[in-house]
N, C-alpha and C positions, 0 to 999 in steps of 0.2 A: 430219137430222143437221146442224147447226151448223157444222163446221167437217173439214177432213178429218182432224186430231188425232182428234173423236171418231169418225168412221167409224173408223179404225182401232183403236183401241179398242174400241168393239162386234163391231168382227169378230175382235178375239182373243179377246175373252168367247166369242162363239158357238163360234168353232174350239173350244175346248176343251172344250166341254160334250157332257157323254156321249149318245152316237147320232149323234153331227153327220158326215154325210158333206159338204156344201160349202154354202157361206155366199157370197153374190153381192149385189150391188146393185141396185135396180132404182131404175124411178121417173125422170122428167123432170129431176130432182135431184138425185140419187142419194140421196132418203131413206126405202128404202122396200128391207128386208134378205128376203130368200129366203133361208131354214135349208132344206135336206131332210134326213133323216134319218131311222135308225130305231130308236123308243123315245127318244126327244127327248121330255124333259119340257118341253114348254111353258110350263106356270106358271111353274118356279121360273126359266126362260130369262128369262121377261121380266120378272120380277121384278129379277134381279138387273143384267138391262140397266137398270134403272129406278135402279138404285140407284146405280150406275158411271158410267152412262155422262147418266141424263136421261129424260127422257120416249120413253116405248116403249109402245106399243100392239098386240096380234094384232090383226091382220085377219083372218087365215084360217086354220083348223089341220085337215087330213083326212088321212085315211088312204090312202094309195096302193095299190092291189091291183093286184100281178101276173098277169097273164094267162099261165097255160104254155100 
């Protein structure tokens, strides 16, 4: 991210998108966003970060299994 304007930006796009339980920053940077959630559409997530905010990239997208 560029600048903190667009981090915060990107982080109100993720908040709002359906499944999203919490949105964080990572990274030596801070450019490098942690979504969890569940039933988070990936694609059109980054898509529409792509389109708002800039250049957005998945790195990693899995499915979390609870152990009862």
């Amino acid at each position: 991210m560029r600048s903190r304007k667009h981090r915060a930006k990107a982080m109100k796009i993720a908040a709002v998108a359906d499944g999203v339980n919490s949105v964080a920053f990572n990274g030596e940077k801070k450019d490098q966003m942690v979504i969890t959630g569940d039933g988070v559409d990936a694609t059109s997530l980054a898509l529409c970060l792509r389109k708002k905010v800039g250049h957005a990239n998945l790195v990693n997208v899995e499915e979390v299994v609870e152990e009862i």
